[in-house]
C-alpha positions as CSV (number, residue, x, y, z in Angstrom):
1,X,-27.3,0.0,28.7
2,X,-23.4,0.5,28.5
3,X,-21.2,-2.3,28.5
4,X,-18.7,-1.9,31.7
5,X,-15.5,0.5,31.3
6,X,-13.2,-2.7,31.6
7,X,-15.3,-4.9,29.1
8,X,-15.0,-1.6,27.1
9,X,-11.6,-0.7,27.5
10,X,-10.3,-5.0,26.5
11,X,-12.1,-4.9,23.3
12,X,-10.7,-1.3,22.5
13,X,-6.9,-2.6,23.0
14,X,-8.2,-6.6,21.2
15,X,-9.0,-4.1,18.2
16,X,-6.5,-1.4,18.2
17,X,-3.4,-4.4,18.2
18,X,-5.3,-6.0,15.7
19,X,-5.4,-2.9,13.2
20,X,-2.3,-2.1,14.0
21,X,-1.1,-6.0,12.7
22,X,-3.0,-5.6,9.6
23,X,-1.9,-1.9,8.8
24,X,1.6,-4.0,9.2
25,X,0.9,-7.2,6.8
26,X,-0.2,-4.4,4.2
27,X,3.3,-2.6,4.5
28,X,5.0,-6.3,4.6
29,X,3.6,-7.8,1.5
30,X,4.8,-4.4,-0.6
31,X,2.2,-4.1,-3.3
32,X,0.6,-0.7,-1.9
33,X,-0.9,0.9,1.3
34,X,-3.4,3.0,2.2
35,X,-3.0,6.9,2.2
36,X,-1.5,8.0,6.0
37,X,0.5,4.8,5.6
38,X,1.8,6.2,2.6
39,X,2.8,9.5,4.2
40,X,4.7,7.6,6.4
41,X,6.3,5.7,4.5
42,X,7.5,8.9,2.7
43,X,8.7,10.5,6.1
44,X,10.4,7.7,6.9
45,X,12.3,7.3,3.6
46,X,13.1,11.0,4.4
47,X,14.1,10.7,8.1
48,X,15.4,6.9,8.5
49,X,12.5,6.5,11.5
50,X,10.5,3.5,11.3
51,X,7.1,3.4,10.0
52,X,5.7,2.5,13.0
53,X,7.0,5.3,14.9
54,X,6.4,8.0,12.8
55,X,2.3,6.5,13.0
56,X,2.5,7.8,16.3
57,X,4.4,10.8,15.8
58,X,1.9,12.0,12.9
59,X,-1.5,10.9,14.7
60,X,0.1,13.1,17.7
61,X,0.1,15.9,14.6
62,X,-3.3,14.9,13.6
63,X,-4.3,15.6,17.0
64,X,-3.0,19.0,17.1
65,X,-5.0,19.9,14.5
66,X,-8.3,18.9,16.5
67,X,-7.8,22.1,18.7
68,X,-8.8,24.8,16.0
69,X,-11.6,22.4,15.6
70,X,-12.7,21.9,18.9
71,X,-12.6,18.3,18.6
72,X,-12.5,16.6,22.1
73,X,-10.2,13.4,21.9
74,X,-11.4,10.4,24.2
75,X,-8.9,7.7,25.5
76,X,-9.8,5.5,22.8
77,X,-8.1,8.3,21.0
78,X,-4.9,8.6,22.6
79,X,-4.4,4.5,22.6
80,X,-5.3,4.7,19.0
81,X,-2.4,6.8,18.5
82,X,0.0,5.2,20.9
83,X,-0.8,1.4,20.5
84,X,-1.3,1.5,16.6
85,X,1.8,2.6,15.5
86,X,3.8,0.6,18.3
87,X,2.3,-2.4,16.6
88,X,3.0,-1.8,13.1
89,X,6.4,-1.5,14.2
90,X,6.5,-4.6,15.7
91,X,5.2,-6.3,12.7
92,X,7.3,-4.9,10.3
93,X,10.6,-5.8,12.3
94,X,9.3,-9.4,13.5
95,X,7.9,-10.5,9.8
96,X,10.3,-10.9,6.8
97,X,8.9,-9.5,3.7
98,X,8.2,-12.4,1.3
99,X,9.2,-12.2,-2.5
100,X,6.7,-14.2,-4.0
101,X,3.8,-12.0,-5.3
102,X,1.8,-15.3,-5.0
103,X,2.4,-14.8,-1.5
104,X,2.2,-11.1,-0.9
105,X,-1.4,-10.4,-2.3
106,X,-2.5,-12.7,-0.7
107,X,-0.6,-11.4,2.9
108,X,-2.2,-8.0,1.8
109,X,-5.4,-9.2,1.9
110,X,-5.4,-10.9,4.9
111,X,-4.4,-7.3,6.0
112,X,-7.4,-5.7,4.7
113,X,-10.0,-8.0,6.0
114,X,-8.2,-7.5,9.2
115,X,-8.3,-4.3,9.5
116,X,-12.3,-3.8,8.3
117,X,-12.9,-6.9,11.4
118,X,-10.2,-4.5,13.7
119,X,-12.0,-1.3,13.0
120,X,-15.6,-3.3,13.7
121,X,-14.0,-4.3,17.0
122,X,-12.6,-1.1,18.4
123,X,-15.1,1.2,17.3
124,X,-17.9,-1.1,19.2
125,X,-16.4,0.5,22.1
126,X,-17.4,4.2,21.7
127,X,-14.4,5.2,23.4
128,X,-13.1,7.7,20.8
129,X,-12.9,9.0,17.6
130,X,-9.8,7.8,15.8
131,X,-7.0,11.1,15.2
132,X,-8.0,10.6,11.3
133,X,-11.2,10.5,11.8
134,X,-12.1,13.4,14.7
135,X,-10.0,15.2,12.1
136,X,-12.8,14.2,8.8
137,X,-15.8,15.0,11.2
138,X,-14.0,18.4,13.0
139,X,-13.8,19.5,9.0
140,X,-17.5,18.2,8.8
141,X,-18.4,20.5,11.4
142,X,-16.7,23.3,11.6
143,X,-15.6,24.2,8.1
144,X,-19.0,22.5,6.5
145,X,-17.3,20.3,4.5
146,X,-19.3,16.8,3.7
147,X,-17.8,14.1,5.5
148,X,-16.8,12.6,2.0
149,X,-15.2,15.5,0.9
150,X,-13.2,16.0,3.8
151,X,-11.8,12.7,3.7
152,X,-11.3,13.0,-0.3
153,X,-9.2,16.4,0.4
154,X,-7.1,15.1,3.4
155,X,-6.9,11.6,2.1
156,X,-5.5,12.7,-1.7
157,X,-3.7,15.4,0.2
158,X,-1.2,12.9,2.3
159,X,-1.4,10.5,-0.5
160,X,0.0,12.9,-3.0
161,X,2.8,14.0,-0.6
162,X,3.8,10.5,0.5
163,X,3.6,9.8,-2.8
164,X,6.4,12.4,-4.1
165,X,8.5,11.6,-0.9
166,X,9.0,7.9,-2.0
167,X,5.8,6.2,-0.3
168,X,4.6,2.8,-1.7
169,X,1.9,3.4,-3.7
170,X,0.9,0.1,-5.9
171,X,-2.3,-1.7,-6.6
172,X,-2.8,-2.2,-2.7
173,X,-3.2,1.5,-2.4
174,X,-6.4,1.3,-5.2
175,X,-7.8,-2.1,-3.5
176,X,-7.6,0.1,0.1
177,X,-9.4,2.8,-1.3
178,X,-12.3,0.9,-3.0
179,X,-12.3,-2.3,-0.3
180,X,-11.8,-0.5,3.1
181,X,-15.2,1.5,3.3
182,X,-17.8,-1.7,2.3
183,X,-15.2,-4.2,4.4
184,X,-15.9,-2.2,7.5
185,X,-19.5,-1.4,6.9
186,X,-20.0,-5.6,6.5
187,X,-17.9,-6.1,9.8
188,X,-19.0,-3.2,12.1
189,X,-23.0,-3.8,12.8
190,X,-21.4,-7.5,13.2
191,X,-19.0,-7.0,15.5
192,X,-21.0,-4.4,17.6
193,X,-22.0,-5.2,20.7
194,X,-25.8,-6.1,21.3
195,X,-27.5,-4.2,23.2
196,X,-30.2,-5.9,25.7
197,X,-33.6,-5.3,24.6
198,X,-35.7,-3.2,27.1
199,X,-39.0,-5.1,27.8
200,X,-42.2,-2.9,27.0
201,X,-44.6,-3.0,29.3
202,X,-48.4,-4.2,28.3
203,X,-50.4,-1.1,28.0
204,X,-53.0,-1.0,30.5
205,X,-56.6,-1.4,29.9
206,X,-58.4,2.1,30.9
207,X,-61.2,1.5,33.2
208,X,-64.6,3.6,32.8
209,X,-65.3,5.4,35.9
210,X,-68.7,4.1,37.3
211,X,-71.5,6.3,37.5
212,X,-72.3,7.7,40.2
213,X,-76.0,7.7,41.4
């Protein structure tokens, strides 16, 4: 049994503002950032936006390419896209970026674990793909590329360009890469929501049919 549409749509938003928080300590503590985060830091070193914003602007991209790939996007899509990025920008305006590297590793990995227990959260609701991810499975499905290799070739892809457009790419881009994927498999079945268990009903004892005389 589905939990309700409002229970639903509550922990959707509770883990969408989180990830967008964490994606935001990451780019505050300066030591690297995962590969669309690079991208936009590259576009924005290019354009003068803010992070943030562009992390709309680009999932709205993303999201343009799901139509070739008849990839449906849910609401959990769209407030992925919208709510995200509006919260990175937040984060990155309200908290000063310390100097200390004793301090910003550690403010990076807050970040990461935040975002593996943010991703457990919102995905729990089933409301929609992520735009990163309808992109990786669209691939998967209509191109026949593995799910792996779809990510690897996208992934690499934005990296690489961020990368050349003046993107942060530092140790906390490698401890992304390697961390993220077993962080969020440890949080998701976690942080799912339990379904109730469906009695099974005793199995009935057949009765012999009596003889008739």
């Amino acid at each position: 049994m589905r939990s309700p549409l409002l229970a639903r749509l509550v922990r959707l938003l509770a883990g969408l503002v989180l990830f967008g928080a964490a994606e935001g300590f990451m780019i505050t503590a300066g030591v690297g950032v995962g590969p669309w985060t690079v991208f936009a830091q590259g576009v924005s070193r290019l354009t003068g936006a803010g992070v943030g914003w562009l992390t709309v602007v680009i999932g709205f991209a993303v999201l343009l390419l799901w139509i070739p790939l008849r990839q449906r996007p849910g609401v959990g899509t769209v407030l992925n896209v919208l709510v995200v990025g509006t919260v990175i920008e937040a984060v990155v305006d309200l908290v000063p970026a310390p100097h200390a590297l004793a301090v910003r590793v550690p403010l990076f990995a807050v970040g990461l674990v935040l975002l593996a227990v943010a991703s457990g959260i919102y995905l729990g609701a089933g409301l929609g793909a992520g735009p990163r991810d309808g992109l990786m499975t669209g691939l998967h499905a209509r191109v026949g590329l593995p799910i792996w290799s779809a990510r690897a070739l996208v992934e690499l892809s934005v990296l690489a360009v961020g990368w050349v457009l003046g993107g942060n790419v530092g140790v906390g881009t490698v401890a992304f890469a390697l961390g993220v994927g077993p962080l969020v498999g440890f949080f998701l079945p976690r942080l799912a929501p339990r379904r109730p268990a469906v009695p099974v009903p005793a199995p009935v004892a057949s009765r012999a049919c009596p003889s008739s005389s």
